[in-house]
C-alpha positions in Angstrom: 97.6 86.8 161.8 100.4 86.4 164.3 98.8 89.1 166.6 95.5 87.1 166.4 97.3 84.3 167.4 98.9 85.9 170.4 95.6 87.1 171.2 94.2 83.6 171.0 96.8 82.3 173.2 96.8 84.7 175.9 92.5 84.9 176.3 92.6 88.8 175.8 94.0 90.7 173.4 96.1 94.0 175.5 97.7 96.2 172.9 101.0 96.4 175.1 101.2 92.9 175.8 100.9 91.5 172.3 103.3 94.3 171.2 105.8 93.1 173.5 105.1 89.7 172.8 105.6 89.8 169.2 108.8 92.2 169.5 106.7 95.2 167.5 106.3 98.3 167.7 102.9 99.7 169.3 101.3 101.7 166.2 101.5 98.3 164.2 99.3 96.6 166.8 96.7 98.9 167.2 96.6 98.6 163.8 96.5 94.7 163.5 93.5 95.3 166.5 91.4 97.1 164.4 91.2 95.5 161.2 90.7 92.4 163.5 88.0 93.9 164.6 86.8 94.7 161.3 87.0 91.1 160.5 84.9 90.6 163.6 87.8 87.9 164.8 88.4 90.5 167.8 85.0 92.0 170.2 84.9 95.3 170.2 87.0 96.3 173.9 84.4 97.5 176.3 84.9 100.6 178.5 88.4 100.3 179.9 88.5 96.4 179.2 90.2 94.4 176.9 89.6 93.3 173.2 88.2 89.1 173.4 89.6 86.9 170.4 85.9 85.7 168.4 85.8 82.0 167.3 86.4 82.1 163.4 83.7 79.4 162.5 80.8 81.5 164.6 82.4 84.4 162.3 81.7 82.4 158.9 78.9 81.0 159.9 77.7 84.9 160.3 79.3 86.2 157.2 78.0 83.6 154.7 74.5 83.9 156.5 74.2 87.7 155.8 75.9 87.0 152.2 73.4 84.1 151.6 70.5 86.6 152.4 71.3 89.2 150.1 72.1 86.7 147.2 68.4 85.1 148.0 67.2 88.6 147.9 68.9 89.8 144.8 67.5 86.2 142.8 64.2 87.5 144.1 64.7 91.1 142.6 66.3 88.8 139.0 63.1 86.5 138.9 60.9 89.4 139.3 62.6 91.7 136.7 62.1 88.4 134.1 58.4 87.9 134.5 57.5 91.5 134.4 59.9 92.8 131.4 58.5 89.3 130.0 55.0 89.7 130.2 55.5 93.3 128.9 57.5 92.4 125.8 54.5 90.2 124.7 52.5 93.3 124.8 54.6 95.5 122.9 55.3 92.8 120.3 51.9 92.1 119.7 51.0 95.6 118.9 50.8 97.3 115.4 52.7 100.7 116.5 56.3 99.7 115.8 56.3 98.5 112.4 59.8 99.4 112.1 60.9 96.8 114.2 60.5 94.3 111.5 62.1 96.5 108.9 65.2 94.5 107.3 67.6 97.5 107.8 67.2 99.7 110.9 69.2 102.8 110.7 69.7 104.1 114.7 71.1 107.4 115.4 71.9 107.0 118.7 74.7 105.4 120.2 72.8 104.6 123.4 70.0 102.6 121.3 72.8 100.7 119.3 74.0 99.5 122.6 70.6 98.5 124.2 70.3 96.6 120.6 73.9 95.1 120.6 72.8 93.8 124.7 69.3 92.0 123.5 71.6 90.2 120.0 73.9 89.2 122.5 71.1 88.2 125.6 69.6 86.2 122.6 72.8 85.0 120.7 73.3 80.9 120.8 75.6 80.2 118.3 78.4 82.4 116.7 79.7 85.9 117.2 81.7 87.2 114.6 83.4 91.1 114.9 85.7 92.8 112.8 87.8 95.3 114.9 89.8 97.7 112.8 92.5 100.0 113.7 95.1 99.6 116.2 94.9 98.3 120.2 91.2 99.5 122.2 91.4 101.1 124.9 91.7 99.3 128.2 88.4 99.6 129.6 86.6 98.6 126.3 89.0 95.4 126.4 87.4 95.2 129.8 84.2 95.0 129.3 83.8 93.2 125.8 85.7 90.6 128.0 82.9 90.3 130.6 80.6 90.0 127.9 83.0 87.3 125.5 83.5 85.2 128.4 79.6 84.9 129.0 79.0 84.2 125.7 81.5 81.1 125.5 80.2 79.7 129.3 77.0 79.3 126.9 78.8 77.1 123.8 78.5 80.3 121.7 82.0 80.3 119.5 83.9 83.7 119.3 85.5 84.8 116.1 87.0 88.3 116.5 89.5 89.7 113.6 91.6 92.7 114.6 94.6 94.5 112.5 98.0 93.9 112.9 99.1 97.1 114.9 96.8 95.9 117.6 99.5 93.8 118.4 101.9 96.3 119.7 98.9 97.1 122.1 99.6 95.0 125.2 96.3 95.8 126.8 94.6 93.6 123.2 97.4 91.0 123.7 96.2 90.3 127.1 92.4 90.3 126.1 93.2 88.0 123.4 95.2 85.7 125.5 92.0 85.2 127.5 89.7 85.2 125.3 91.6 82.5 123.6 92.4 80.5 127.1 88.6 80.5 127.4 87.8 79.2 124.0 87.2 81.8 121.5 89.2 83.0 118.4 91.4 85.8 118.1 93.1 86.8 114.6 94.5 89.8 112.7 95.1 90.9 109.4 96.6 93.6 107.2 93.8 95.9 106.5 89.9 95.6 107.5 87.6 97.9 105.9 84.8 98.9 108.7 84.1 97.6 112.2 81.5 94.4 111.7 79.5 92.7 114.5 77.3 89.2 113.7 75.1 87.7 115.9 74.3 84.1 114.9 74.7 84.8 110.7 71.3 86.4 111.8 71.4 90.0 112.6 74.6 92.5 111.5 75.2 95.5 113.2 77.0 98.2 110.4 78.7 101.4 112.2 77.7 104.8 110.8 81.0 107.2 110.0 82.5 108.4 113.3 82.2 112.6 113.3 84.3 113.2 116.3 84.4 111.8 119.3 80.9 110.2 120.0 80.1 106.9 119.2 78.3 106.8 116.4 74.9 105.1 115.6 74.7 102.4 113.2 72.6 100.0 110.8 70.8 97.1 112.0 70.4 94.6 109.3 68.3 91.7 109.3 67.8 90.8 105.9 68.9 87.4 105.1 70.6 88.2 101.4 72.9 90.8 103.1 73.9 89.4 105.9 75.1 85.9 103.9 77.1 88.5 102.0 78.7 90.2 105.4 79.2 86.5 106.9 80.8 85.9 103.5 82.9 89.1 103.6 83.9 88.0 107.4 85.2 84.7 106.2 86.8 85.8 103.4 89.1 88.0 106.1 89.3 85.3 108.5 91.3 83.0 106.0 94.1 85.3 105.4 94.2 86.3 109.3 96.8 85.6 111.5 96.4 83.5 115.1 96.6 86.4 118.4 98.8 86.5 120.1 101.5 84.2 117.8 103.2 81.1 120.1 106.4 82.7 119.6 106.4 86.6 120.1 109.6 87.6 118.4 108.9 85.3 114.7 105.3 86.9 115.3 106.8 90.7 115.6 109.2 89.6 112.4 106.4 88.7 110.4 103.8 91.6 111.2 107.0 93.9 110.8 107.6 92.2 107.6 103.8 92.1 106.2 103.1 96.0 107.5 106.0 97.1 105.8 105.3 95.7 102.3 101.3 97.1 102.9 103.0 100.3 103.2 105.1 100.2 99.9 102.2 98.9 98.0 99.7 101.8 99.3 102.7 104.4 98.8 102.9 103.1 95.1 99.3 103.9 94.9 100.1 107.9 95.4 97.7 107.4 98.6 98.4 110.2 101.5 100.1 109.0 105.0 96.6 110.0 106.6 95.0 107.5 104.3 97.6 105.1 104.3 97.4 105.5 108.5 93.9 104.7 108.3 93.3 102.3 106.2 96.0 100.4 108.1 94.7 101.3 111.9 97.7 103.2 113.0 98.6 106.5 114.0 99.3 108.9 111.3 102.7 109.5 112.9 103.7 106.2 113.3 103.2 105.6 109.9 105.3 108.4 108.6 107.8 107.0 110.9 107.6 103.9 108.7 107.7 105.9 105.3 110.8 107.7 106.0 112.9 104.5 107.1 111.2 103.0 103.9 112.1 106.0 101.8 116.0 105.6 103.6 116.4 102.3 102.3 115.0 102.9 99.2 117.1 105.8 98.4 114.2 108.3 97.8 114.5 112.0 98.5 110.2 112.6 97.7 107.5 110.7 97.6 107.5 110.7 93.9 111.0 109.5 93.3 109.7 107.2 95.7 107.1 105.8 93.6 109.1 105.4 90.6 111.5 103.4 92.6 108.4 101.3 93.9 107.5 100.9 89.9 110.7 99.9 88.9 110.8 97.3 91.6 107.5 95.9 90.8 108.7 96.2 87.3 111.6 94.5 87.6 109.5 91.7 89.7 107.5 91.3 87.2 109.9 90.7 84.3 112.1 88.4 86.7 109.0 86.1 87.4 108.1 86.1 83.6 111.3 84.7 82.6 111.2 82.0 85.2 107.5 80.8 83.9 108.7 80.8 80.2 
């Protein structure tokens, strides 16, 4: 603002007289004069006259004005949207041509009408959220916007339980959201494996993803029958306990510990004979990072195939076994 002051100080504002003034180079000022002028803190120069400095306050005063009007208009347009979509909801729901909306399990094909679902549980939730997230870090626009949404849901007192997998940890676009999620209130864990994506609204309605076939979203099951969600609520809870806190107070134990935890899930799904795809997925990382993990596994194991491998793993266990045996007896 040093060319504004200039400006001030000398009544007019001359492109080659600030320049000198100020010691810079012409191109700059020009440049400083128009987004002035922009800002509406310099007139416009009239035909072969100078550029006036603008008092700032007349220059609020306007802004805010013109800003102040279109908020006014757009709580207009908000009010209005409310009473009509209002008075038309009664309609629809007093009429006996969508029985299926009081079916207990809803079965949506579309992604597009699991979304406008998800936005009315959420526009109506007042109490708990609850989500289970598998797989490894979302992408970063996803974080984005389920941010918007978590952050509006905890300005209302709603609390915000959301359970993600361990590899989302090595995302640092998740560690961020869950920093702010948990700045703002809500609750961020993650544990070893989580079997499907899970979204509760208020231990009322439960929102079940169909399989993914490629790379649409896929539809999913709305449930609203009281016997089965208790059970998913109970199913959420009994994977909340053995979470983890997101992000950990001290990164490098917290890396240590995941580290150590994903590594044994690993060996125990390897002694199952499981494949890496399966293994991959069913602990929400890439198939080739988990191969990456298998061979430094197999290294320190001493295994040259998967099956000596195994044995190994069974003699371990074995071995385990007998040890903690003989310290019971």
């Amino acid at each position: 603002m040093d060319a504004y002051q200039a400006g001030v100080r000398a009544g007019v504002f001359v492109d080659e007289e600030i320049a000198a003034q100020l010691d810079l180079e012409l191109p700059r000022v020009v440049e400083a004069r128009k987004r002035l002028q922009e800002l509406r803190l310099l007139s416009d120069a009239p035909e072969g006259g100078p550029a006036v400095p603008l008092d700032p306050e007349i220059v609020e005063a306007e802004l805010v004005s013109n800003l102040e009007i279109s908020i006014s208009r757009q709580r207009r347009q908000i009010s209005q949207i409310h009473r009509q979509l209002r008075s038309l909801a009664t309609v629809y729901r007093s009429t006996e041509h969508h029985p299926r909306e009081n079916a207990l399990i809803r079965v949506l094909d579309s992604a597009a009408d699991v979304q406008r679902e998800l936005d009315l549980a959420r526009h109506r939730c007042t109490q708990e959220r609850m989500a289970l997230q598998p797989g490894g870090g979302r992408a970063a626009h996803l974080l984005q916007e389920d941010l918007v949404h978590t952050q509006e849901l905890l300005r209302r007192g709603v609390r915000i339980r959301t359970l993600y997998q361990h590899t989302a940890r090595s995302s640092m676009a998740t560690r961020a959201y869950a920093k702010r999620v948990g700045d703002a209130g809500g609750e961020v864990r993650t544990a070893e494996e989580l079997s499907e994506r899970l979204i509760i609204y208020d231990r009322r309605i439960a929102f079940v993803p169909k399989e993914r076939r490629g790379q649409e979203a896929p539809g999913a099951a709305v449930v609203t029958d009281p016997t089965l969600v208790a059970y998913l609520c109970r199913s959420f809870e009994a994977a909340w306990q053995v979470g983890q806190p997101f992000p950990e107070p001290d990164p490098v134990e917290d890396a240590q510990h995941v580290g150590s935890e994903l590594r044994a899930s690993i060996l125990r799904l390897m002694g199952m004979g499981l494949k890496d795809e399966v293994i991959a997925r069913r602990l929400g990382m890439a198939t080739r990072t988990c191969r990456r993990y298998i061979s430094t596994l197999m290294e320190e194991l001493g295994a040259s195939s998967r099956f000596q491998a195994g044995l190994l793993l069974g003699r371990r266990e074995a071995s385990a076994d007998g040890e903690g045996a003989a310290h019971r007896s």
